[in-house]
N, CA, C and O of each residue as an XYZ file, in Angstrom:
796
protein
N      32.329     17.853    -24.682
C      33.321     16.862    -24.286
C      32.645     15.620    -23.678
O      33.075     14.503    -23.966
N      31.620     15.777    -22.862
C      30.653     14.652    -22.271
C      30.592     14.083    -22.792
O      30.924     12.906    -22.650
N      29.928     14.814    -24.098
C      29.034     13.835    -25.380
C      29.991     13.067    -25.957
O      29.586     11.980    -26.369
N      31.265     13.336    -26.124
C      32.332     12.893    -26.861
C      32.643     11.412    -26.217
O      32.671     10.369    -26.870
N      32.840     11.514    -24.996
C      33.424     10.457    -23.906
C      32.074      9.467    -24.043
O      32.261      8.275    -24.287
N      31.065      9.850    -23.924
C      29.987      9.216    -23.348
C      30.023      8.256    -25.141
O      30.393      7.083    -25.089
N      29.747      8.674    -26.153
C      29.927      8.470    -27.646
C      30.724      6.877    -27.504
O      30.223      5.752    -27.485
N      32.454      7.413    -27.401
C      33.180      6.259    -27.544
C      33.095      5.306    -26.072
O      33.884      4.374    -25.917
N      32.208      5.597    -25.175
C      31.735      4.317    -24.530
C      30.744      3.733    -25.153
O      30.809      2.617    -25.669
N      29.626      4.573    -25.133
C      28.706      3.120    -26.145
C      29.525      2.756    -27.034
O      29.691      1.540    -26.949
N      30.281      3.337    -28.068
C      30.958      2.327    -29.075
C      31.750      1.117    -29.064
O      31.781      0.204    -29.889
N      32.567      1.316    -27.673
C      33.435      0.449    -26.916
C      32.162     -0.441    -26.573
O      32.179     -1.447    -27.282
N      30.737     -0.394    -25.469
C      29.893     -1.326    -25.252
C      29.307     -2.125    -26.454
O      28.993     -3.309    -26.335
N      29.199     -1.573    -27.376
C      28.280     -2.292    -28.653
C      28.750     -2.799    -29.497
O      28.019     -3.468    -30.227
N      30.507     -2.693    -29.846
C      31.128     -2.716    -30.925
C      30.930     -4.343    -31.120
O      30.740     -4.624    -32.303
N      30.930     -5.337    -30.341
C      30.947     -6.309    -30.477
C      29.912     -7.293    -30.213
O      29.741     -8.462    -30.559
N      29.165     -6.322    -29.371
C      27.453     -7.242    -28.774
C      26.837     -7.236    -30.037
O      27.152     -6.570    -31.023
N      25.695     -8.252    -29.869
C      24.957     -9.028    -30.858
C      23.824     -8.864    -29.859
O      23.671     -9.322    -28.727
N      23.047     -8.044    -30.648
C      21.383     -7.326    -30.642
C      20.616     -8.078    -31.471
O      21.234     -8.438    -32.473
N      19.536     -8.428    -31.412
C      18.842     -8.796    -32.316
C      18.640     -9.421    -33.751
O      17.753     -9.258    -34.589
N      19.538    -10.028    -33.736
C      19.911    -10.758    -34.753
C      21.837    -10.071    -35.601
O      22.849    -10.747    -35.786
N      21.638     -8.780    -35.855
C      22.767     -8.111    -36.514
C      23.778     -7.215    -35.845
O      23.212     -6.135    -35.675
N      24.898     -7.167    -35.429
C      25.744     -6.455    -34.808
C      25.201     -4.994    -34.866
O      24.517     -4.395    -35.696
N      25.908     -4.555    -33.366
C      25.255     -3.061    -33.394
C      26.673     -2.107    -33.549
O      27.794     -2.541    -33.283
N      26.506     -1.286    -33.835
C      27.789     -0.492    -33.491
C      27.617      0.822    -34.498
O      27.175      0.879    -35.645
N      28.139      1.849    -33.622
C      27.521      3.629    -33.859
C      26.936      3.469    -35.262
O      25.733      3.632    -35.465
N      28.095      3.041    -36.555
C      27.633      3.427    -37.823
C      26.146      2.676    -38.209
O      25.143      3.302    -38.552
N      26.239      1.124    -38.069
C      24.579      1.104    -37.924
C      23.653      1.649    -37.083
O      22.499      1.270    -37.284
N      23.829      2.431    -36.196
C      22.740      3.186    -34.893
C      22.465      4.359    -36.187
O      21.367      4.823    -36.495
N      23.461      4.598    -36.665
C      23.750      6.077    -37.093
C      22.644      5.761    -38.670
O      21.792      6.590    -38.989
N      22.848      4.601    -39.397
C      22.481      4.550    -40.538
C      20.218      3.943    -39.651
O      19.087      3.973    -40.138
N      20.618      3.655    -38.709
C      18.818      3.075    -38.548
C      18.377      4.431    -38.270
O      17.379      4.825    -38.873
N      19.030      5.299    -37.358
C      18.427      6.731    -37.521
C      18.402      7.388    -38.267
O      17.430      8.139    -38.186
N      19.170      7.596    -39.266
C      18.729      8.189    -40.758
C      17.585      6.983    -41.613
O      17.315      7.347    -42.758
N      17.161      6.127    -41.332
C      15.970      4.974    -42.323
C      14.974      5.428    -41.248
O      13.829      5.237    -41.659
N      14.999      5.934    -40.079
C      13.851      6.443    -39.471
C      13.489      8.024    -40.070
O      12.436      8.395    -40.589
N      14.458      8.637    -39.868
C      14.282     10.075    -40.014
C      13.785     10.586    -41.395
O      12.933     11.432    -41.665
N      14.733      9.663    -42.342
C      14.419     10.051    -43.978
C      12.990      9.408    -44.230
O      12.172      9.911    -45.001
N      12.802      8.418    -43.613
C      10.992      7.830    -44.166
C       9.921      8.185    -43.206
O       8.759      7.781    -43.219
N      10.468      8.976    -42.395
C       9.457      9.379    -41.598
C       7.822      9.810    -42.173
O       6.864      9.916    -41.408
N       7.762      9.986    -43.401
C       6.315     10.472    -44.129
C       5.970      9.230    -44.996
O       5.390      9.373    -46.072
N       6.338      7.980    -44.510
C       6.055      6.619    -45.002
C       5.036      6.333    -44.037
O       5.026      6.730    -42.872
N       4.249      5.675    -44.554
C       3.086      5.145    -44.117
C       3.690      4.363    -43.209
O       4.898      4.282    -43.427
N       3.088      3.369    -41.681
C       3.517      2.525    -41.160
C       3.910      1.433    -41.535
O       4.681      0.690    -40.928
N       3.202      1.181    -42.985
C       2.934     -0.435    -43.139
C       4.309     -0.002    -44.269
O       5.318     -0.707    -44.294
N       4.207      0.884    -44.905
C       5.602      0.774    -45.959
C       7.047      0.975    -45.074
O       8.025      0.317    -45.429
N       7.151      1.881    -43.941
C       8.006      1.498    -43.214
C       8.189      0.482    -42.779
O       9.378      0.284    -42.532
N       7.228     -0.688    -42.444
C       7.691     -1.817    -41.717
C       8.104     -3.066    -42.614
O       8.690     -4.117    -42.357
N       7.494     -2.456    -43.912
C       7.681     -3.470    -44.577
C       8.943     -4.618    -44.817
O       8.756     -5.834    -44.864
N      10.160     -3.989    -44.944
C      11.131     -5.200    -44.621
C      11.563     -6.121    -43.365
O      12.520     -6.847    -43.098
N      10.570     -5.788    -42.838
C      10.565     -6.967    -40.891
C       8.993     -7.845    -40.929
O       8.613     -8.652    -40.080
N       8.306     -7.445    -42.076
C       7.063     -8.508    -42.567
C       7.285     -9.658    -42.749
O       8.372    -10.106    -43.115
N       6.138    -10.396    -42.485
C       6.262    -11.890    -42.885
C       4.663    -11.722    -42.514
O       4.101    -11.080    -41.626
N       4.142    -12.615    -43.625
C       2.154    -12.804    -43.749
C       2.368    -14.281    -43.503
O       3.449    -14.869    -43.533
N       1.179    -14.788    -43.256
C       1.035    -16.155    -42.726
C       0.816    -16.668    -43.692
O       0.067    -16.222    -44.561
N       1.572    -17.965    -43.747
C       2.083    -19.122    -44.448
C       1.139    -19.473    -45.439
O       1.483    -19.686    -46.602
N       0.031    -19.543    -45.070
C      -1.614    -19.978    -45.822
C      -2.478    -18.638    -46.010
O      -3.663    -18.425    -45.755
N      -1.504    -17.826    -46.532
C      -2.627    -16.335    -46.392
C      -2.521    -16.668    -47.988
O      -1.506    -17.161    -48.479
N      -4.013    -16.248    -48.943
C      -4.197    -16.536    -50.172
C      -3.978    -15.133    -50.646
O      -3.291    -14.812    -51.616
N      -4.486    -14.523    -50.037
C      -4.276    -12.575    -50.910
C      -4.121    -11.766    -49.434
O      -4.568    -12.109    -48.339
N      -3.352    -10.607    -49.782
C      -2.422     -9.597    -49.166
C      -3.411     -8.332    -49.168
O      -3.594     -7.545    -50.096
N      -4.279     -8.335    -47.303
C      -5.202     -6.972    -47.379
C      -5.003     -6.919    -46.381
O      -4.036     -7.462    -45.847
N      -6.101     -6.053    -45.646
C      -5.893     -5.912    -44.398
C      -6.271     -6.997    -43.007
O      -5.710     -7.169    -41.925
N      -7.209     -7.459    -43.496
C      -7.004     -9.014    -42.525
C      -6.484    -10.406    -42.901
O      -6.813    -11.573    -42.689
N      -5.360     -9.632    -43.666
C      -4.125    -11.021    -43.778
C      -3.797    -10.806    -42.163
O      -3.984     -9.839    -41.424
N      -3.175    -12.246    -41.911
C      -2.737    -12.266    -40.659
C      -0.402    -11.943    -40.576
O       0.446    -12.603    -41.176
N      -0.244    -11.077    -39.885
C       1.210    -10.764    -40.321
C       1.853    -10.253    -38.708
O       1.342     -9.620    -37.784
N       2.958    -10.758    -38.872
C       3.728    -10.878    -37.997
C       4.861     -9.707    -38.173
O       5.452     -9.858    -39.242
N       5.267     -8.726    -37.515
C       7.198     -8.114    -37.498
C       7.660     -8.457    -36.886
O       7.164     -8.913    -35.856
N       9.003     -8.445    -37.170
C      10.522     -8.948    -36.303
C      11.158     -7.526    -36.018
O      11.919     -7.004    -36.832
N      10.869     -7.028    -35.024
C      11.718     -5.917    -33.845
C      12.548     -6.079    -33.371
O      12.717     -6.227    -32.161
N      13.996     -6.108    -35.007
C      15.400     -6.327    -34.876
C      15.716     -4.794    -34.167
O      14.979     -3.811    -34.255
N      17.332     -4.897    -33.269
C      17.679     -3.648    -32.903
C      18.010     -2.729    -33.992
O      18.331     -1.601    -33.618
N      18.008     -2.872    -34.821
C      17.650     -1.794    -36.126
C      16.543     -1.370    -36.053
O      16.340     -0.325    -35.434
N      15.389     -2.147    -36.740
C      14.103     -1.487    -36.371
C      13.607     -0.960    -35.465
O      12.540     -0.355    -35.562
N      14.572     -1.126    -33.900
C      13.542     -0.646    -32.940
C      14.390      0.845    -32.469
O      14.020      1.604    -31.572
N      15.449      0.989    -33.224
C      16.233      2.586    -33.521
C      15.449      2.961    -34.521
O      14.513      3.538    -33.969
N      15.282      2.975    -35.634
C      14.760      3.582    -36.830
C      13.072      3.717    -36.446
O      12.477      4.580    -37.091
N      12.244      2.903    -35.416
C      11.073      3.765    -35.605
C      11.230      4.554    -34.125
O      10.371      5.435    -34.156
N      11.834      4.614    -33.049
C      12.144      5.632    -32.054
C      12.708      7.106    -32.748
O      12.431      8.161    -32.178
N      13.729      7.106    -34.349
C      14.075      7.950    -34.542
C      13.004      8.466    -35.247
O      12.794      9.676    -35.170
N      12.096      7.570    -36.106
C      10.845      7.836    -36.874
C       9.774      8.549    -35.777
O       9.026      9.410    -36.241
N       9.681      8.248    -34.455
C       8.731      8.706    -33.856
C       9.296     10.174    -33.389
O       8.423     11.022    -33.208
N      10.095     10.407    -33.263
C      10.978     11.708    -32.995
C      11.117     12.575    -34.383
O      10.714     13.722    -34.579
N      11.496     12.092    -34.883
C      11.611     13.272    -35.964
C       9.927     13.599    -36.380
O       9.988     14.615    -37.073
N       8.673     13.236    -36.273
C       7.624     13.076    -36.581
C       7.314     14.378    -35.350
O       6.587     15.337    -35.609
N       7.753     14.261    -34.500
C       7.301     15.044    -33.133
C       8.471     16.398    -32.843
O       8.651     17.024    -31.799
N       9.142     16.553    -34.172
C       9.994     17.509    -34.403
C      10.974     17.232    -32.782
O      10.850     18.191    -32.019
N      11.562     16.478    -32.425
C      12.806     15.860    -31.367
C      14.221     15.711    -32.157
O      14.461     15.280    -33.285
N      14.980     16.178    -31.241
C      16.351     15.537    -31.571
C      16.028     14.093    -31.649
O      15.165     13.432    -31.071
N      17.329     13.634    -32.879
C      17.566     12.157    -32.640
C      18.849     11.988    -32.211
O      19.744     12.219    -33.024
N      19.249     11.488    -30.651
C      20.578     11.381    -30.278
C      20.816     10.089    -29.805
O      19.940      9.444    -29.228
N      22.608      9.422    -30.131
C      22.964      8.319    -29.965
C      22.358      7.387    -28.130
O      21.911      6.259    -27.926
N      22.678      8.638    -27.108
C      21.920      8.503    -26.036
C      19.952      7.466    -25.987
O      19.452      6.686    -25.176
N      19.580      7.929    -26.998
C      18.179      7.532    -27.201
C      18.096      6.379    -27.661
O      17.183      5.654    -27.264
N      18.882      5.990    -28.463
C      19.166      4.707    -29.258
C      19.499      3.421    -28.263
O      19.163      2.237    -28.281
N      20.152      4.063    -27.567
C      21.460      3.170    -26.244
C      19.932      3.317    -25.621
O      19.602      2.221    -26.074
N      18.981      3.673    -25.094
C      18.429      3.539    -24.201
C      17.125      2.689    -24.295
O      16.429      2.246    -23.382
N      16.944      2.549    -26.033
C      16.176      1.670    -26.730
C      16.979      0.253    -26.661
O      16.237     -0.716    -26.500
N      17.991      0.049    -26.731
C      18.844     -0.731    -26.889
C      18.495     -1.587    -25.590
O      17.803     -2.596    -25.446
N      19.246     -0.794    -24.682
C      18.651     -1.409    -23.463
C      17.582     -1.934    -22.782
O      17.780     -2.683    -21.826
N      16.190     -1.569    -23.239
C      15.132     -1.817    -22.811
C      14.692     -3.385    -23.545
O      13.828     -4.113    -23.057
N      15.482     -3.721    -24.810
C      15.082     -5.131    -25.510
C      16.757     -5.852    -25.624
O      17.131     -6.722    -26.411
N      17.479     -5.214    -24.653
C      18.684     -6.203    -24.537
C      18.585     -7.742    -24.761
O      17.771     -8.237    -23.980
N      19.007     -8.394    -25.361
C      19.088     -9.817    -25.492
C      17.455    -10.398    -25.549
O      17.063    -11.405    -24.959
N      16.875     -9.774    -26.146
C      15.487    -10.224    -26.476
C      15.214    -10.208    -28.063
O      15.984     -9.665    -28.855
N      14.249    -10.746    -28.363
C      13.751    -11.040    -30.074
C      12.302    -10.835    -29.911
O      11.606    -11.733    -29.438
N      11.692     -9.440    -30.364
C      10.064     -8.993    -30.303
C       9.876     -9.713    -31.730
O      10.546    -10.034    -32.711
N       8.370     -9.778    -31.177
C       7.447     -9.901    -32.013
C       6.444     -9.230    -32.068
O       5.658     -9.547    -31.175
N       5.988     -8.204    -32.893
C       4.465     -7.732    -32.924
C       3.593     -8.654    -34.141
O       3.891     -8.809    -35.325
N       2.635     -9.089    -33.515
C       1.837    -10.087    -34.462
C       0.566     -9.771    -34.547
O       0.027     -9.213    -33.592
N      -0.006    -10.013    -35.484
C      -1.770     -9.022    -36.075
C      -2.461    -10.519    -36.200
O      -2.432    -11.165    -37.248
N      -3.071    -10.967    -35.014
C      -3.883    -12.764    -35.770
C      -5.737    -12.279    -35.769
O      -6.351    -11.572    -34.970
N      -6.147    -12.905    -36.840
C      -7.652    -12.882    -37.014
C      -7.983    -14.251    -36.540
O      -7.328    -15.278    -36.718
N      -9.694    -14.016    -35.575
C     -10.047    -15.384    -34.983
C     -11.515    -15.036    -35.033
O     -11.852    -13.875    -34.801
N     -12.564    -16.118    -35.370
C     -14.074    -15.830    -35.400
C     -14.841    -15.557    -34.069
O     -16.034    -15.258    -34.027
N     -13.996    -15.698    -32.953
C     -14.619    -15.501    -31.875
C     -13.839    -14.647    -30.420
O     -12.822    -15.329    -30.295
N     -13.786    -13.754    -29.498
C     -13.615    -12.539    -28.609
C     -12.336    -13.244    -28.138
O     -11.181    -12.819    -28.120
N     -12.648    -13.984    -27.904
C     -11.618    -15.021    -27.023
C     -10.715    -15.721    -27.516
O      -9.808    -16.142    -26.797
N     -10.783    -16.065    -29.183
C      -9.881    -16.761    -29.824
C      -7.924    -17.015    -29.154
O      -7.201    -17.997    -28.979
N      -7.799    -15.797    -29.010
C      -6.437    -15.918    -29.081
C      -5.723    -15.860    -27.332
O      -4.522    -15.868    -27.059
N      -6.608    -15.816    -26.585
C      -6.366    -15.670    -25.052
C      -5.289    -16.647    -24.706
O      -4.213    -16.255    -24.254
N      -5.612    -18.183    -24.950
C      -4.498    -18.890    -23.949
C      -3.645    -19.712    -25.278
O      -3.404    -20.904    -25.474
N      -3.374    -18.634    -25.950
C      -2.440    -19.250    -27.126
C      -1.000    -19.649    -26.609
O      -0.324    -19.285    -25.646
N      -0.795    -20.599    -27.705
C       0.876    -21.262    -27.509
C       2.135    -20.619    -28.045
O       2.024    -20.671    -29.270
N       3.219    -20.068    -27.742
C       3.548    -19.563    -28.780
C       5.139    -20.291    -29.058
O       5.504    -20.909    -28.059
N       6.111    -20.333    -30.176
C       7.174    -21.040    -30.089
C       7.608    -20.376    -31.599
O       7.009    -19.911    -32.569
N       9.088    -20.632    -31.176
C       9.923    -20.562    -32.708
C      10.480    -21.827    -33.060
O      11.241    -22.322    -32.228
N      10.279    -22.409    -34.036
C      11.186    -23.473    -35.022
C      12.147    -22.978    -35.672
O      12.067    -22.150    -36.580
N      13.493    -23.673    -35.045
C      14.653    -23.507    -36.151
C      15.051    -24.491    -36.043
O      15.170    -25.213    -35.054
N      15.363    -24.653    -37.309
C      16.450    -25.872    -37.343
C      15.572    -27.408    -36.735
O      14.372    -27.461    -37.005
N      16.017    -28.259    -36.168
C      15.569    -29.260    -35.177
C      14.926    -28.538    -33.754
O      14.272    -29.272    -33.013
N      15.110    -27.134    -33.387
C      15.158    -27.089    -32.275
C      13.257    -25.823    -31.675
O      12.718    -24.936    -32.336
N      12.944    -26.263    -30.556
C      11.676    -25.441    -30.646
C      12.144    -24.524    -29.394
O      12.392    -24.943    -28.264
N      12.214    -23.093    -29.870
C      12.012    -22.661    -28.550
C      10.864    -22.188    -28.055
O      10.056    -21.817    -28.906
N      10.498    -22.074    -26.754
C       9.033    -21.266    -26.086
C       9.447    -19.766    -25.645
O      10.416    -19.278    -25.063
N       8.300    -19.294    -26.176
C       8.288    -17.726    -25.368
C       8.591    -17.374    -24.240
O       8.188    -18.010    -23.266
N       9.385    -16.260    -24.117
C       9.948    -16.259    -22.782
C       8.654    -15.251    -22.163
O       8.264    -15.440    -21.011
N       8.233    -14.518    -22.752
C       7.255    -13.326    -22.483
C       6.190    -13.471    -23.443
O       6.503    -13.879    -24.561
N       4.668    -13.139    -23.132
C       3.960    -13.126    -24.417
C       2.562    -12.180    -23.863
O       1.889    -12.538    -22.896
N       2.360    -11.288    -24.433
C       1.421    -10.061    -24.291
C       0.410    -10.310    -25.401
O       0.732    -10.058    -26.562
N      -1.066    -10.899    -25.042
C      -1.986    -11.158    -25.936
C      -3.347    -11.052    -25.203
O      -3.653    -11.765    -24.248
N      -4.262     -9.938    -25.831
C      -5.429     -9.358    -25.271
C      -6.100    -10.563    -25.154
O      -5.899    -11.544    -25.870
N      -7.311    -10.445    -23.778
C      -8.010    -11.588    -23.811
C      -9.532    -11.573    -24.443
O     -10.513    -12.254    -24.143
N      -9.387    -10.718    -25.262
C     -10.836    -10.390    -25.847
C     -10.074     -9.678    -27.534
O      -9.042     -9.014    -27.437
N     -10.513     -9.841    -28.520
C     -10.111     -9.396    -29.656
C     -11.207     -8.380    -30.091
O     -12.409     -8.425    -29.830
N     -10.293     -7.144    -31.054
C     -10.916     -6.087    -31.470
C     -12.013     -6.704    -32.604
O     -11.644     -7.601    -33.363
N     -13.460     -6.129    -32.666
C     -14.258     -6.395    -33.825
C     -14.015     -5.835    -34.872
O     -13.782     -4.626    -34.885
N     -14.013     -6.638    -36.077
C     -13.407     -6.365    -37.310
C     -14.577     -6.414    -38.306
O     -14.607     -7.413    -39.024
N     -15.576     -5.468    -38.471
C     -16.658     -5.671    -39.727
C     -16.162     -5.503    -41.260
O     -15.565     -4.558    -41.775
N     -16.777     -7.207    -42.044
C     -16.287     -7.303    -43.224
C     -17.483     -7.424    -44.189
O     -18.670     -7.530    -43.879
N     -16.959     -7.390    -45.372
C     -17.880     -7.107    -46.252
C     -19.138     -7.595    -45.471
O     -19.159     -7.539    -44.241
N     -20.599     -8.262    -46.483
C     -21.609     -8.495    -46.155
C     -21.811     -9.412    -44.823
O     -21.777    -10.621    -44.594
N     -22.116     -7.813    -43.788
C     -22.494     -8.325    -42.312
C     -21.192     -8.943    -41.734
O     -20.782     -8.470    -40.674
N     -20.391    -10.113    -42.416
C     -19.961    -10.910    -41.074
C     -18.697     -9.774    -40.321
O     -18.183     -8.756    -40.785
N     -18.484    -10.544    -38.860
C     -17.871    -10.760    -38.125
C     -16.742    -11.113    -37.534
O     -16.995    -11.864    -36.592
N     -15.514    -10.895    -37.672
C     -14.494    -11.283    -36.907
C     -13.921    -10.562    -35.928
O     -14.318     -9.433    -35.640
N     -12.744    -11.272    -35.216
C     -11.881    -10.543    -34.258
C     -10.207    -10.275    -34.977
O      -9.575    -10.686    -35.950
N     -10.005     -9.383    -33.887
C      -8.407     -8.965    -34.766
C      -7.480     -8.908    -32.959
O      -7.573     -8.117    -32.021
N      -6.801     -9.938    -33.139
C      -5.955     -9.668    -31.777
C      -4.424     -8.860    -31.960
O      -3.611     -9.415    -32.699
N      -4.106     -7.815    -31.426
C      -2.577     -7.397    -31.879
C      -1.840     -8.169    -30.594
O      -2.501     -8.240    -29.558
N      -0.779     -8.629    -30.609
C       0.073     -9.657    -29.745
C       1.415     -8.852    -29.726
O       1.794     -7.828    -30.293
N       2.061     -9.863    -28.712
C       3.774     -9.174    -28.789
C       4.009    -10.366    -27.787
O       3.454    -10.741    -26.753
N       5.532    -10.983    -28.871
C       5.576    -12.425    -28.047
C       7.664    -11.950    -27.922
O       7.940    -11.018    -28.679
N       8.376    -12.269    -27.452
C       9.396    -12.033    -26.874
C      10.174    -13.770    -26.376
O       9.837    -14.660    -25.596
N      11.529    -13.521    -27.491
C      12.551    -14.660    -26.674
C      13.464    -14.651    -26.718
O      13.907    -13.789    -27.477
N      14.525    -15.551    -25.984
C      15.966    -14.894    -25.285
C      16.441    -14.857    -26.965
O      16.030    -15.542    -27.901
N      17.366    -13.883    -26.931
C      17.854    -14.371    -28.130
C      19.221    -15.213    -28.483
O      19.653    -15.420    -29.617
N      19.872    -15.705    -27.085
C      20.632    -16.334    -27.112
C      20.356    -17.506    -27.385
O      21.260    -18.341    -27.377
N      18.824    -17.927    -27.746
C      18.170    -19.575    -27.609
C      18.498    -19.481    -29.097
O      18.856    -20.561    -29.567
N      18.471    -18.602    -29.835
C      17.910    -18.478    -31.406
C      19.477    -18.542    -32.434
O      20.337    -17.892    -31.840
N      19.811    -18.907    -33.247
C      20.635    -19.202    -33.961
C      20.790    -18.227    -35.079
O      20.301    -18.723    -36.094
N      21.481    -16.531    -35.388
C      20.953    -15.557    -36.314
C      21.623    -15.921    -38.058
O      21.671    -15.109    -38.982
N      21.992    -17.105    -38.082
C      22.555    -17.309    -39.122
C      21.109    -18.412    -40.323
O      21.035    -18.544    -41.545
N      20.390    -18.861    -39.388
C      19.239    -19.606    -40.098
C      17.849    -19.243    -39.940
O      17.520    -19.037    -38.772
N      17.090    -19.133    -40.680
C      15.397    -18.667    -41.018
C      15.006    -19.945    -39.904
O      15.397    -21.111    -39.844
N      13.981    -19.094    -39.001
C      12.736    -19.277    -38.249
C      11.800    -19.298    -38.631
O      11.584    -19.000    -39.806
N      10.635    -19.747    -37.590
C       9.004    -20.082    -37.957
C       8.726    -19.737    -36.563
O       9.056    -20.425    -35.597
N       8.028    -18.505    -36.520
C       7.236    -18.180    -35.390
C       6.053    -19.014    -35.302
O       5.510    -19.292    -36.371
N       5.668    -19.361    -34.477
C       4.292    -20.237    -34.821
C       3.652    -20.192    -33.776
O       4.237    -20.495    -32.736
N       2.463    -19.856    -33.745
C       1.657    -19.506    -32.528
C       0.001    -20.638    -33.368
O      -0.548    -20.744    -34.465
N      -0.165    -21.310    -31.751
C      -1.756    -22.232    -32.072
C      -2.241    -21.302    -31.009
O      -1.662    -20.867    -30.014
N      -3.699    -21.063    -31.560
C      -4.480    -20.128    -31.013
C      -5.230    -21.137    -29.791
O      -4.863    -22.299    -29.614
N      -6.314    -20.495    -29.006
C      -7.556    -21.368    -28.366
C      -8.685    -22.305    -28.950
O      -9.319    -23.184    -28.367
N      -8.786    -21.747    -30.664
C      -9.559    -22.535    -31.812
C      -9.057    -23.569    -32.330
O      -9.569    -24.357    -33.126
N      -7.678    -23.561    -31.707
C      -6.795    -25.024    -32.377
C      -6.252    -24.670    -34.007
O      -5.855    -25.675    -34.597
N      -6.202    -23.694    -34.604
C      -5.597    -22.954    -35.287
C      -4.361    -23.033    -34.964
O      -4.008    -22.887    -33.794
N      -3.218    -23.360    -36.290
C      -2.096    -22.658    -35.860
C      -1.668    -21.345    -37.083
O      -2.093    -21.052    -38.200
N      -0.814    -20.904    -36.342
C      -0.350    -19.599    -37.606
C       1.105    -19.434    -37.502
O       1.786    -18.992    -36.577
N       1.427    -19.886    -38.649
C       2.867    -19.496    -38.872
C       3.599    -18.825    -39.790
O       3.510    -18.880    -41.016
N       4.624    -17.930    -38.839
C       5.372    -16.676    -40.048
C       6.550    -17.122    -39.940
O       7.053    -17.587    -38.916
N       7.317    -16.938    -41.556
C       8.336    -17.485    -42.033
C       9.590    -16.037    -41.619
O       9.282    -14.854    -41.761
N      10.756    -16.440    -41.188
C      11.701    -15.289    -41.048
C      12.875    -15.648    -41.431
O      13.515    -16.183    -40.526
N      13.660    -15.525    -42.883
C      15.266    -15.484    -43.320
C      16.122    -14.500    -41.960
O      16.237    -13.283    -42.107
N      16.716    -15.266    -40.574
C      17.008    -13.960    -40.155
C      18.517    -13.260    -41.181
O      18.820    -12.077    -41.026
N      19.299    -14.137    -42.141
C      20.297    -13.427    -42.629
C      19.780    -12.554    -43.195
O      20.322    -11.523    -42.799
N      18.809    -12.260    -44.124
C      18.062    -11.349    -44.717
C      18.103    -10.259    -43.680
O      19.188     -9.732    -43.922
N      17.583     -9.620    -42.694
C      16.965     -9.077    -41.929
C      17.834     -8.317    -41.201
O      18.676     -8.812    -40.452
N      17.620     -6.667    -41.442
C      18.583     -5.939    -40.412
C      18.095     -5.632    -39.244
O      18.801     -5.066    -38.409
């Protein structure tokens, strides 16, 4: 009976809030936990694949293309249910609501940037373009030293993983964005995002 009551309150809380770009409400909670649970034996990168975007000037698609995800409240139910069903866990509406909550009115970013030197990406800029309008990061999590990346003959690079965060009330979910981050090298890198596309 708990579960029952407790059920049609989140439904009553969510039925109408606007998460991450796409309305939330039980039957999508219900359908991102089954796209977690059923692909759970998908590789990471084929699971993530529809919240991708590679950088604008990337010539070929490997592993040090530089690529950005969008950690819509869909995606961030479907890999909590992906990480649970992987670890043999219930997946319950409770867990979802509690994911929910932790990126309330926020827009993640996990971003993968390559830079020739440790430090490249430390006091980077980061912003979204839409429309006429620029917004700045409200939050931005970026190592100050980048992982070494050995490539073919001998050379050298760095690989920084990032996570940049903004209100999402600044952001408009009806028109495609440009994440765009300029590094410390004076580099910029930008990922393209349709958010209508995007659950």
């Amino acid at each position: 009976m708990r579960f029952i009551v407790l059920t049609i309150i989140f439904s009553v809380l969510f039925i109408t809030q606007t998460l991450a770009i796409s309305s939330i409400n039980l039957d999508v909670i219900k359908e991102a936990q089954d796209y977690g649970n059923l692909r759970n034996k998908d590789s990471l990168q084929e699971f993530l694949l529809p919240w991708i975007s590679y950088e604008e000037k990337a010539e070929k698609l490997n592993g040090t293309t530089e690529r950005s995800y969008l950690y819509t409240s869909y995606l961030l139910i479907a890999t909590d249910a992906r990480e649970k069903s992987l670890n043999g866990h219930d997946i319950a509406i409770l867990d979802s609501e509690e994911v929910l909550e932790n990126y309330s009115g926020l827009l993640s970013f996990s971003t993968v940037l390559f830079g020739e030197k440790e430090d490249f990406a430390k006091d980077a800029s980061v912003i979204v373009k839409q429309d006429n309008n620029v917004i700045k990061a409200y939050q931005m999590i970026i190592p100050a030293e980048g992982e070494k990346v050995h490539l073919d003959k001998g050379q050298t690079i760095f690989n920084a993983q990032c996570y940049f965060y903004f209100f999402e009330k600044d952001i408009m979910p009806d028109l495609p964005i440009i994440l765009s981050v300029r590094t410390t090298d004076q580099k910029e890198h930008n990922f393209y995002f349709d958010l209508e596309k995007i659950k």
